[in-house]
C-alpha positions in Angstrom: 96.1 153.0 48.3 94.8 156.7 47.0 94.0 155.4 43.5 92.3 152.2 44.8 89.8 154.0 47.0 87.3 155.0 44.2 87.3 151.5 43.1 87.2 149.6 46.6 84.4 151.7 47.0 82.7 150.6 43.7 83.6 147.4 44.3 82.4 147.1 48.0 79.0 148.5 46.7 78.8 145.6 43.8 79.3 143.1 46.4 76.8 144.4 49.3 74.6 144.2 46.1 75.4 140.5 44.9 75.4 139.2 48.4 71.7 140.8 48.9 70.1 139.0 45.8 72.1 135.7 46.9 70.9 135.7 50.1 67.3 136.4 48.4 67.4 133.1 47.1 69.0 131.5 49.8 65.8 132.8 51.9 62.9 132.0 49.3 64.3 128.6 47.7 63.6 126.5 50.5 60.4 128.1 51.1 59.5 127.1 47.8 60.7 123.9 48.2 58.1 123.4 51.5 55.1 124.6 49.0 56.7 122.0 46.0 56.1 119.5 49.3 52.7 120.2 49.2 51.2 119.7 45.9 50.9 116.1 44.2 53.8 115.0 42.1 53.1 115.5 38.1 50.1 118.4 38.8 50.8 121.5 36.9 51.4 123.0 40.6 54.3 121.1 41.0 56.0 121.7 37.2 55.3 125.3 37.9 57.2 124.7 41.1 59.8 123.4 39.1 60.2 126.1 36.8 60.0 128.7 39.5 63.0 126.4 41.5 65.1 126.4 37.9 64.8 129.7 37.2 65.7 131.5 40.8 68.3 129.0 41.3 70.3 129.4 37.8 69.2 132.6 37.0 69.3 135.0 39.9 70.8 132.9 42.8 74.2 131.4 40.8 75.8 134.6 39.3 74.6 136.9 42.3 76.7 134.0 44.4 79.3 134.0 41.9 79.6 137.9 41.7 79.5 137.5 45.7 82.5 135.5 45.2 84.3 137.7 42.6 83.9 141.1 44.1 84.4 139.7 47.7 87.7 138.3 46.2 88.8 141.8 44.5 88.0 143.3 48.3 90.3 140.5 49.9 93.1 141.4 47.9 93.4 145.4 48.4 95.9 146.3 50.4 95.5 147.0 53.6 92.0 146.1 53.7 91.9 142.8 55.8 94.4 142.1 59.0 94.8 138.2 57.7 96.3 137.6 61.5 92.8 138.3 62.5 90.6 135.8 64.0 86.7 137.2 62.7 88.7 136.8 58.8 88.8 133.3 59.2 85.4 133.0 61.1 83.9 135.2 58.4 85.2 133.0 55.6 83.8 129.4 56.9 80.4 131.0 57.0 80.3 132.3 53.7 81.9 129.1 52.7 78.8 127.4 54.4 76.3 129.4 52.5 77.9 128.4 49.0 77.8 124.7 50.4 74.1 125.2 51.2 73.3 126.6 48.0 75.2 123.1 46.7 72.6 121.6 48.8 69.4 123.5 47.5 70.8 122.7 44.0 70.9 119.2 44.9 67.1 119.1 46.4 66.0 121.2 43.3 67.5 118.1 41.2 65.6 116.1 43.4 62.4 117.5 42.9 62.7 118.3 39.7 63.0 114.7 39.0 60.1 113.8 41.4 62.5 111.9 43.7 62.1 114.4 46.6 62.9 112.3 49.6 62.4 115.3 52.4 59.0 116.7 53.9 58.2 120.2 54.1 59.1 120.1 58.2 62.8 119.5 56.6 62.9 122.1 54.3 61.3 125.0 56.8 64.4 123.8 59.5 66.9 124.3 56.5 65.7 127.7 56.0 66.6 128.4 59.2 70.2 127.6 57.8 71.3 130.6 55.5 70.2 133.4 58.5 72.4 132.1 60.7 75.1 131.9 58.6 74.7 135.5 57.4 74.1 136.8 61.1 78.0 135.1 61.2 79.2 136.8 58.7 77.6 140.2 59.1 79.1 140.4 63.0 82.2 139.3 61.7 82.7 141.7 59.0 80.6 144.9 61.2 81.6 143.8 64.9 85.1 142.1 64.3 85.0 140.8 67.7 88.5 138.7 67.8 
């Protein structure tokens, strides 16, 4: 465990970074999508929309989720690190597992609008913003608090 301490330590800090910048985008993409709501479909507002959508979801929001993922991982598998019996582990991991499905989701209504096919008003896409903080207020007490 003495030689893996400089590195968990490494690693802990590239994931608290990745998860930061994924959690960016899992903030700011569906408020962008309640602006793309408000523009007419084919103005240059709405294209620029659509570059802005392409561009934080591919470029920022899928390899900070991935690195998420990845260093996350590495952390799991130190020993010593996680008591696997425990309940907030399990708890922890749905809700992070719910955030990657709702980044599925805002990859699915960027499609959408991309497309111009958007089938949801901007009342939809403030309530699903609402979505990613609560899962991240799950996974922060679960990892910090470890109540159970």
């Amino acid at each position: 465990m003495a030689v893996l301490w400089p590195w968990m330590l490494w690693i802990k800090a590239f994931h608290i970074m990745s998860m930061v910048a994924w959690m960016a985008g899992l903030f700011y993409l569906p408020r962008l999508f309640v602006y793309h709501c408000q523009v007419a479909v084919g103005s240059a507002e709405s294209e620029r929309f659509k570059v802005m959508e392409y561009k934080l979801l591919r470029m920022i929001m899928l390899p900070a989720m991935c690195s998420t993922f990845l260093f996350g991982g590495l952390l799991a598998i130190m020993p010593g690190l996680i008591d696997w019996h425990a309940g907030w582990w399990l708890t922890k991991l749905a809700a992070v597992f719910g955030l990657a499905g709702f980044h599925g989701a805002c990859a699915s209504w960027r499609r959408a609008f991309a497309e111009d096919r958007n089938i949801h008003n901007e009342r939809f896409y403030r309530m699903a913003n609402e979505v990613p903080t609560v899962l991240m207020m799950i996974v922060v007490i679960m990892i910090v608090v470890r109540p159970f």
